[in-house]
C-alpha positions, 0 to 999 in steps of 0.5 A: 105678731101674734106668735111673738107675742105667744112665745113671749107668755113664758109657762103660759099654755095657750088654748087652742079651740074655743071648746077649750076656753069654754071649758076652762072658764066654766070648770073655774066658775062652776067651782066658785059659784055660790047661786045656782049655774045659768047660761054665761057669756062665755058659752055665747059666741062671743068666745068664738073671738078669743082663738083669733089674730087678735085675742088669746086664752091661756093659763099660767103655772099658777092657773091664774088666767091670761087674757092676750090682746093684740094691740093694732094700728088705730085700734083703740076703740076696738080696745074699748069694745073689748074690756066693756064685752069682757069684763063681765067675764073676767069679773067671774074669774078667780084670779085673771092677767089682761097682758097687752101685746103691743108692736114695737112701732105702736109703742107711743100709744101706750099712754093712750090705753092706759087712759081707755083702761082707767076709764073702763075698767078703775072708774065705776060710776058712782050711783048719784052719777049714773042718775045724772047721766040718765037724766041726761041720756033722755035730755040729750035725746030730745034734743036735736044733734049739736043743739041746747035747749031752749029756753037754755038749761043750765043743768043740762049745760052742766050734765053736757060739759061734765059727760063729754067725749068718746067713753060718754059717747059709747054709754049713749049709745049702749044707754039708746040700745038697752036703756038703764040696764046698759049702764049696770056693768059700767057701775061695777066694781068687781073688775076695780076691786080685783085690780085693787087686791091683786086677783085681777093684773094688767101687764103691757108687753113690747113686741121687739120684731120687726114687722114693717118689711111685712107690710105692702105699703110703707110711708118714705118717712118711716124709720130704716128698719132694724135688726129685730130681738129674739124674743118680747120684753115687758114694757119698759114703763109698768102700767100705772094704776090709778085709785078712785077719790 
């Protein structure tokens, strides 16, 4: 699947070794810089995950950036994990691509990550939300697992209502972790500003093969497999972007 996806990146030259990825994002951000160079996250570890079955790093005639990532089946989370750990990164970047290869047979969820990416990527959190969810965060934490205060608290019962589901979840955690400073990266706006003027894009791509033959194990309710294209397509439908009120 990856493959598929590479050869359908059109003119993008894809970066082998993560050596290069390094080299790349540095040489692009040391010729932006306006404060003095400091150890950044693409010189930790975390690029040792790019060149993977999942993630590749390419650059377009352009020299815009490409970020490819491989959706796989119940993945979502990972998705979450990985635009939380990369957009410090991209926010660094002149001009970047996040293009989300997705298997033909996954092509139902695609709905489903364009919410992940709205909550993640084009809703900052505002500064008065981000005080009320520290409130919050160190309520919630006196409080025993699935219970109220008592006497009840009306706020807290608000603030509970409000801050519920997986993206909430995953700031408590991050909040439990690192305490208030978790929250920083969560309050940018760089990443939504670059989308809003067109330095930062996010395509979805259809990967138009086949690959159900490949896999050990397959439900008898699975549909007959068919005869696969030659090539990826863009999506059908474009990813909608969504402006904050």
């Amino acid at each position: 699947m990856m493959l598929d996806a590479l050869l359908g990146g059109g003119d993008v030259v894809w970066l082998a070794t993560n050596t290069e990825v390094r080299s790349h994002c540095g040489s692009l951000v040391s010729a932006a810089a306006t404060e003095p160079p400091q150890e950044t996250v693409w010189r930790s570890p975390l690029v040792d995950g790019l060149c993977s079955e999942s993630m590749r790093v390419g650059v377009d005639p352009a020299g815009r950036t490409v970020l490819l990532y491989l959706v796989a089946p119940a993945s979502r989370e990972d998705f979450r994990g990985f635009l939380d750990r990369w957009a410090p990164v991209l926010g660094r970047l002149p001009a970047w691509t996040l293009r989300v290869a997705v298997p033909r047979s996954l092509r139902e969820v695609c709905e489903a990550y364009q919410q992940v990416l709205r909550e993640e990527w084009e809703t900052p959190l505002q500064p008065h939300t981000i005080d009320e969810l520290l409130w919050y965060f160190e309520r919630r934490r006196s409080v025993p697992a699935d219970r109220y205060p008592f006497p009840p608290d009306p706020r807290f019962e608000r603030a509970a209502g409000t801050f519920r589901g997986a993206w909430f979840d995953r700031l408590y955690r991050r909040w439990v972790r690192s305490g208030a400073a978790a929250l920083s990266d969560a309050a940018s706006r760089v990443i939504s500003s670059a989308l809003a003027s067109g330095s930062g894009r996010v395509e979805c791509l259809t990967l138009n093969h086949a690959y159900e033959h490949l896999s050990p194990v397959m439900s008898p309710a699975d549909p007959p497999l068919q005869r696969p294209r030659m090539a990826p397509t863009a999506c059908e439908r474009p990813w909608r972007r969504h402006s904050n009120p």
